[in-house]
C-alpha positions in Angstrom: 0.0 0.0 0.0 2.9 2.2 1.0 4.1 1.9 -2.4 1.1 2.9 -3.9 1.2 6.0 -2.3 4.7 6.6 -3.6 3.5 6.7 -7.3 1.1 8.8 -6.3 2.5 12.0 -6.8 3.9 10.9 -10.2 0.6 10.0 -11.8 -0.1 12.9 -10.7 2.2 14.8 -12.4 1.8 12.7 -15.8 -2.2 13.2 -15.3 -1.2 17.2 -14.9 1.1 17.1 -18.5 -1.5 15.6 -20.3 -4.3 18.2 -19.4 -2.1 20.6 -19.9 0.1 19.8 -22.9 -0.5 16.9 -25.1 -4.5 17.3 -25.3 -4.7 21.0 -26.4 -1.8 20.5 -28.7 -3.2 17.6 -30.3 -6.7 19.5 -30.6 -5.1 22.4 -32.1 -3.3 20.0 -34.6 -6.6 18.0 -35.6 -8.5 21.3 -36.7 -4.8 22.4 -38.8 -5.5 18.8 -40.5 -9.3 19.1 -41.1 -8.6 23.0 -42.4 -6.2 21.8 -44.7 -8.3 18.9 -45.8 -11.1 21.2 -46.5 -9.5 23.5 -48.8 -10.6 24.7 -51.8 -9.5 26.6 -55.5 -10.1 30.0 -54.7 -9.6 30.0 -51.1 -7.4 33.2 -49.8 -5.0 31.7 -47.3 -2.0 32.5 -45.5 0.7 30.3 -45.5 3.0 29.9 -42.3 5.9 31.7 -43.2 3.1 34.7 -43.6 2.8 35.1 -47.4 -1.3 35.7 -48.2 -2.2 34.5 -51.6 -5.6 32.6 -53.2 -5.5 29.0 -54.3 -5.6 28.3 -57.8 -5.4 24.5 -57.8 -5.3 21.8 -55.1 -3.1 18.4 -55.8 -2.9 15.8 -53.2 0.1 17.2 -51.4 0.3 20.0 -52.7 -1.3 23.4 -53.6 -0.8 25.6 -56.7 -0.9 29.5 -55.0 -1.4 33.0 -56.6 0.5 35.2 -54.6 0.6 38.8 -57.2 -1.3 38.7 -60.6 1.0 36.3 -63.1 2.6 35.0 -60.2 1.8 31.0 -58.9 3.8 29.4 -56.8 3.9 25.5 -55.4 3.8 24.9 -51.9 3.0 21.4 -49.7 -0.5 21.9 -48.4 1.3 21.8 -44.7 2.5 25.1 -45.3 -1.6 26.4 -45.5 -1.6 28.1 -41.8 -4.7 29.7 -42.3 -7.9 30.8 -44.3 -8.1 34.5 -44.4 -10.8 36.8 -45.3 -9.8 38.5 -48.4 -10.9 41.8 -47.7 -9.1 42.2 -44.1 -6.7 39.2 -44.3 -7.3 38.8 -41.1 -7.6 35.1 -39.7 -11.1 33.8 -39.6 -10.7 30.9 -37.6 -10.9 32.4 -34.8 -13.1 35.5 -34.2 -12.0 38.8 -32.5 -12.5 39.6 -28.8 -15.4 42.5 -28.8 -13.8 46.1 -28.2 -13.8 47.5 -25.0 -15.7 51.5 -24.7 
């Protein structure tokens, strides 16, 4: 029994990492992966390095992106951070905390 009691605060501890780590990270990862999945062509995103553009075209691993008028780049869908509004580019998956008067 004694022994028991040991481990106790070391389940703890693991019990305490996991509620505050590993579950919201792996939430936060699991809507990156269904965002990405659900992309489509014409789409304004912003990729993770920060560059805003609209997709063009969508391959399996890869999307086709207009970043300035006559200019498409390729980048792995993993770069897609976000989907932006176009008029603001601001990030629309999460919406903004009301203004204070």
């Amino acid at each position: 029994m004694e022994q028991l009691v040991s481990l106790l605060p070391i389940v703890g501890i693991a019990l305490l990492f996991w509620l505050l780590i590993i579950r919201p990270q792996s939430k936060r990862a699991r809507a990156v992966r269904e965002m990405q999945s659900a992309l489509q062509a014409g789409s304004d995103v912003m990729l993770t390095s920060g560059v805003f553009g609209t997709i063009e075209a969508i391959a399996d691993d890869h999307v086709r992106l207009r970043i300035a008028d006559g200019v498409t780049i390729k980048v792995a869908k993993g770069a897609v951070g976000n989907v932006v509004d176009p008029v603001t580019h601001q990030e629309t998956t999460e919406p903004e905390p009301p203004a204070e008067a």
